[in-house]
C-alpha positions as CSV (number, residue, x, y, z in Angstrom):
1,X,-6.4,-8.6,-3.6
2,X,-9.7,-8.8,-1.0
3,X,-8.1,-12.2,0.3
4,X,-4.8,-10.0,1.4
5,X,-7.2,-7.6,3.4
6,X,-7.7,-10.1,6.1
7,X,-4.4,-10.7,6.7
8,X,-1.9,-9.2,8.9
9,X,1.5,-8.0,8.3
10,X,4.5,-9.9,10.1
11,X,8.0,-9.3,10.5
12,X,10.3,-10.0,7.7
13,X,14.0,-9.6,8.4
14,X,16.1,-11.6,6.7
15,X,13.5,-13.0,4.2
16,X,14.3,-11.9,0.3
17,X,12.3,-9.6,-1.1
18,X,9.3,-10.6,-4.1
19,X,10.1,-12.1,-7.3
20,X,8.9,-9.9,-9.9
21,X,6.6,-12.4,-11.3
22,X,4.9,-12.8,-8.3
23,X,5.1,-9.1,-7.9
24,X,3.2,-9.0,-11.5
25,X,0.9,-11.8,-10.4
26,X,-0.4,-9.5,-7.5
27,X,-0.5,-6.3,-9.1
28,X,-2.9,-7.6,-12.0
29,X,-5.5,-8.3,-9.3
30,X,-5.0,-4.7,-7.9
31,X,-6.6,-1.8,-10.2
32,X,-4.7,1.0,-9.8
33,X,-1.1,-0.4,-8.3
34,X,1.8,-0.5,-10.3
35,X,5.8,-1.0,-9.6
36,X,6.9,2.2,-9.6
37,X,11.4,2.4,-8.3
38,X,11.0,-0.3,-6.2
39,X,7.7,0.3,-4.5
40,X,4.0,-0.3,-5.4
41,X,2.3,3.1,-5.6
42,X,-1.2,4.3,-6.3
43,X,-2.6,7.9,-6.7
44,X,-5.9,8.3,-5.0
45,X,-8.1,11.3,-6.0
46,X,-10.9,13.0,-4.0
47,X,-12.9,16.3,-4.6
48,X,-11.6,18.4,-1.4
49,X,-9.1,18.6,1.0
50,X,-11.3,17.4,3.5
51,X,-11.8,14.0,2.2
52,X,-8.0,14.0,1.1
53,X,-7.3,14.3,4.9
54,X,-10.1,11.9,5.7
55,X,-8.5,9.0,3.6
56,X,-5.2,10.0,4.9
57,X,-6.0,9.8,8.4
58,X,-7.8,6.9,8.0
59,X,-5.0,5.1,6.3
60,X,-2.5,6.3,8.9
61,X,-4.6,4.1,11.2
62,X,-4.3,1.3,9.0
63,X,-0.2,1.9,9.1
64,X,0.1,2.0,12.5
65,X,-2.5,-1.5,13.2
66,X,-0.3,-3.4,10.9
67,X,3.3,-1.6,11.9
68,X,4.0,-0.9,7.9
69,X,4.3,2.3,6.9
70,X,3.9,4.0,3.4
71,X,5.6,6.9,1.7
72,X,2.6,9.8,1.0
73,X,2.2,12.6,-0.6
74,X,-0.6,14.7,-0.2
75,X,-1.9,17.5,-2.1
76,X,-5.2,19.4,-2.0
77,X,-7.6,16.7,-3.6
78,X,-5.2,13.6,-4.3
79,X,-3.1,11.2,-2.1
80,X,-0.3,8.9,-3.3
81,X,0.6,6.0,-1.8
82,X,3.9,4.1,-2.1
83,X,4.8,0.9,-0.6
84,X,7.9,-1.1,0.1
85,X,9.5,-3.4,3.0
86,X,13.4,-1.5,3.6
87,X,13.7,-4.8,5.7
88,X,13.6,-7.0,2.6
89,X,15.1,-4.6,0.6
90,X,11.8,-4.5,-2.2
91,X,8.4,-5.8,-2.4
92,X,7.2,-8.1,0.4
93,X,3.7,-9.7,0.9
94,X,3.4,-6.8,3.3
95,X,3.1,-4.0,1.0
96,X,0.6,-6.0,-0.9
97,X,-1.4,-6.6,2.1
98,X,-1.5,-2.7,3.1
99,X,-2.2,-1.9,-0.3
100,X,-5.8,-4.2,0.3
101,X,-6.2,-2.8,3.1
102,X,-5.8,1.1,1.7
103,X,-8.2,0.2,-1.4
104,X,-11.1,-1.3,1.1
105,X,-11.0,2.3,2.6
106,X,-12.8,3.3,0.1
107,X,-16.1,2.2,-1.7
């Protein structure tokens, strides 16, 4: 997925959403991300709250530069991450780009 980090998202209304193959074919190059109801998701885990909020904060940046925004839910030492495009109704190249962009975040 590194060659989706330096991409940016762009508008998709009235595109279809992502075949599942090619769905598939993405998430087998993305440890952690799986198809989850309709959206790619990923649990992240830290040691403390602190870095929790670090990673969120940091990935809220990330949201608002590329204008895609992910479901979260945060707990004490653990983030979840869910993607999906409402415009395309599922998965677009979007989501898949975020989700590089969330995972470079980190080391």
């Amino acid at each position: 997925m590194s060659e989706l980090n330096s991409r940016r998202c762009q508008p998709l209304e009235g595109q279809p959403a992502m075949g599942a193959a090619a769905i598939e074919a993405h998430l087998a190059k993305a440890p952690g991300w799986a198809l989850v109801d309709g959206a790619i998701q990923k649990r992240y885990d830290f040691p403390d709250y602190h870095r929790t909020m670090a990673f969120v904060n940091a990935l809220a940046w990330v949201a608002h530069v590329e204008d895609h925004h992910p479901d979260l839910l945060v707990s004490y030492n653990r983030c979840t991450v869910r993607f999906n495009t409402h415009s395309v109704g599922g998965i677009s190249i979007n989501d898949l780009i975020c989700a590089a962009k969330v995972d470079a975040l980190l080391p």
